[in-house]
N, C-alpha and C positions, 0 to 999 in steps of 0.2 A: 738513744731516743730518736735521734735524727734516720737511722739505719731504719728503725721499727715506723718512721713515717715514710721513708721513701719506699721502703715493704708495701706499705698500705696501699698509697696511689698506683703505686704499679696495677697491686691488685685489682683495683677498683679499673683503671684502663684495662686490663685483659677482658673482665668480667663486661664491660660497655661494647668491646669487640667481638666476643660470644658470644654476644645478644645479638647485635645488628649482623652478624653470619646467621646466625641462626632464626633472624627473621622469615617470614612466610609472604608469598600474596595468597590472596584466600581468593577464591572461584563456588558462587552457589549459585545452580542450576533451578531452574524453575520449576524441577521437582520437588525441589530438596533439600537435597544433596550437597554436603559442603565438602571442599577439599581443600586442602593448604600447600603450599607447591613455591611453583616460577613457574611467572607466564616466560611462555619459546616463543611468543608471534603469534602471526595468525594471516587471515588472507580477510578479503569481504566478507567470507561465509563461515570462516572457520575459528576457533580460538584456540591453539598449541601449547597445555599446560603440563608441566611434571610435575606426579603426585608417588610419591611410595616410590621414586627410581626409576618410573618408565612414564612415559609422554604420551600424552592422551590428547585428543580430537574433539570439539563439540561444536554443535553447528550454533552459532551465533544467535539464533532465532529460540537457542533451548537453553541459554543463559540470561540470570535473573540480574548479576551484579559481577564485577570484575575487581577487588579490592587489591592495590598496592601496597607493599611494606615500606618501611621507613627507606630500605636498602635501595629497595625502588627508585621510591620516589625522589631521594638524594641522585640519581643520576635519571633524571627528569630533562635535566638541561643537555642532556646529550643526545646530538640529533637522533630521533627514532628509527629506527629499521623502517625498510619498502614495507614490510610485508605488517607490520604494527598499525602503518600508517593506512593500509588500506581500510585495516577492518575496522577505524573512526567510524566513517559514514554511515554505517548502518546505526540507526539507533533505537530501544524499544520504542513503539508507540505509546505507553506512559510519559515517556520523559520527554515526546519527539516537542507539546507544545514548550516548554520550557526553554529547547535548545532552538525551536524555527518557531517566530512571533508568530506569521500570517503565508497564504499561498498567495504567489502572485495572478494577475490577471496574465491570461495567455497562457497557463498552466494547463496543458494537455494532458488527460486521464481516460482511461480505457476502463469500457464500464460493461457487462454481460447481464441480458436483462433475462428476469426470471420469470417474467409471465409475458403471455402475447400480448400485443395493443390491436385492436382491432376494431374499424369502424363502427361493425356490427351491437361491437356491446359497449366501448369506452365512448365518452360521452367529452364533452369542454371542463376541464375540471377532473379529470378522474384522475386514482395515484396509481401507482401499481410498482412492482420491487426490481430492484435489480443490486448489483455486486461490484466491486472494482476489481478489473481482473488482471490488474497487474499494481505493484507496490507504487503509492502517490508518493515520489520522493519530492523533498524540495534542499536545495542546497546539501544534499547528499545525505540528508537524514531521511527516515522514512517517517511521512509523518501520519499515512494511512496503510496497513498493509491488505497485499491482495485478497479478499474476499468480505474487507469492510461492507458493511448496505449502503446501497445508494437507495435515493425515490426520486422518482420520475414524477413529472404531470402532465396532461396531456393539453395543448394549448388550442389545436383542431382536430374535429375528429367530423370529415363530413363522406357520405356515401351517395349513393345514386348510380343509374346509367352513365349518366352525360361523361364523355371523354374528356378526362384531364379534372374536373370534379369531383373525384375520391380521393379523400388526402387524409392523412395522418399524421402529425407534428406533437412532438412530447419534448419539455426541456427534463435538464434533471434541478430538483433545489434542497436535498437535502445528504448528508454525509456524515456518518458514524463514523467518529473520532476517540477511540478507547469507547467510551459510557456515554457520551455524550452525541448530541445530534446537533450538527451544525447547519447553518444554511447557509447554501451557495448558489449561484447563477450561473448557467451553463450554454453552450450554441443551443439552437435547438434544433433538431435533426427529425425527419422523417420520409414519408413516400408519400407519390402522388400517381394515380391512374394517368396511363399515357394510349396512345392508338394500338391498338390490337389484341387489348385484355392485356400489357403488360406495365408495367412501373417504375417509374426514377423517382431518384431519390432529392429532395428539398430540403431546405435549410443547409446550416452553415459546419453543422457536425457531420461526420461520417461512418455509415452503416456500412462496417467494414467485411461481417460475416455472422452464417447464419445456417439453419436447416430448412427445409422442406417441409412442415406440421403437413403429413397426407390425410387430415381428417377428413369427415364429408363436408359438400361442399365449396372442399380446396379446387378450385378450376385449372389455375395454372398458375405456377413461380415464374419470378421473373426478376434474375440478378439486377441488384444494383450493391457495382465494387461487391462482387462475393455474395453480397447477402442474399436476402430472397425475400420479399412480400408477393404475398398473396391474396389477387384477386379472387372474391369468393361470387361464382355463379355470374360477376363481370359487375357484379354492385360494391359490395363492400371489399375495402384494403386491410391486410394483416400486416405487422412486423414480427414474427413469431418470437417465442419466448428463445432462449439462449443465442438470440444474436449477441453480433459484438457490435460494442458503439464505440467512435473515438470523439470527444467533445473538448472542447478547451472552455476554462474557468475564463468569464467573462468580467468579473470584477472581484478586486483584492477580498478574500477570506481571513479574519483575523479567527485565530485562533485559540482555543477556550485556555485559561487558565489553572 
């Protein structure tokens, strides 16, 4: 009897140790796609999975979830790999407000506008689009990635001859966050007519780059940092559409739930 229960327990441990061998992490892509494996690493961009015997590549950005096995996560408490540890940081923007509360103030963002502002037609008050053209990380999460909407609004929009009197000044106050539209407060950044038809740049943001709009018109560009507005005819100022702006977040953003 005693023989026929130490049989059993045996059993019963062999059969608890082919399970936990034969546990899986599972990897589902945001196609799809499920596969069951061991995670191998990974880097910032990349996630190192073997599925079917050979180790496969995916870029971070095309993975929905990363599930551990029991086997796993039992060795959880053992320092991580470099390379495990880098690709933390990146996180989806579904999950980014859960993991980061709010953005701080001081929070510089790089923003590409999609339409011109120009004295001619934008008025005190007008919106108009533009895009974020680099990932808003905060604390190593990303918590808006590059090509979110931004909006603008324009705060002065004045024209004329008189030298130094064509100005153009827009902040930005809004930011799409997953599905949702946040509001923020930003420097505000623009151009102002200067001596000889050409233009500098005002406020506290910076027009970092930009093209040449050669529509009719267009009189003459005139860089400020890279960019280029343009005086139209020596009356009205443009900031053409796909400039780039850098502005820093002026007060703390909490973020949506």
């Amino acid at each position: 009897m005693r023989t026929s229960m130490r049989i059993s327990v045996l059993a019963l441990v062999c059969i608890a140790l082919l399970s936990a061998a034969a546990a899986a992490d599972t990897i589902v892509l945001k196609s799809g796609t499920k596969l069951e494996g061991t995670y191998k690493g990974g880097t910032a961009d990349i996630i190192k999975f073997e599925a079917g015997g050979a180790i496969q590549q995916f870029a971070l950005a095309d993975v929905a979830s990363l599930t551990f096995s029991a086997r796993a996560a039992s060795s959880a408490a053992k320092p991580a790999p470099a390379t495990a540890t880098a690709a933390a940081p990146k996180a989806a923007p579904a999950a980014a407000a859960a993991a980061v509360a709010s953005i701080p103030a001081g929070t510089k963002i790089m923003i590409r506008t999609k339409d011109a502002v120009s004295t001619a037609s934008a008025k005190k008050g007008s919106t108009f689009g533009a895009a974020l053209d680099s990932d808003l990380v905060v604390d190593g999460v990303v918590v808006a990635p590059k090509g979110s909407a931004v909006y603008g609004i324009v705060i002065e929009s004045k024209g004329g001859r008189a030298v130094g009197k064509q100005s153009i000044i827009v902040t930005f106050d809004k930011l799409m966050i997953g599905n949702q539209t946040v509001a923020i407060a930003t420097d505000s950044v623009g151009a102002q007519g200067a001596p000889g038809g050409a233009a500098k740049k005002i406020g506290a943001g910076a027009i970092i780059g930009g093209a040449v709009d050669g529509g009719s018109g267009a009189a003459k560009g005139a860089a400020i940092g890279g960019a280029v507005a343009i005086l139209a005819g020596g009356k009205d100022i443009t900031v053409p559409a796909n400039s780039l702006v850098e502005v820093s977040i002026r007060k703390q953003v909490t973020l949506p739930r």
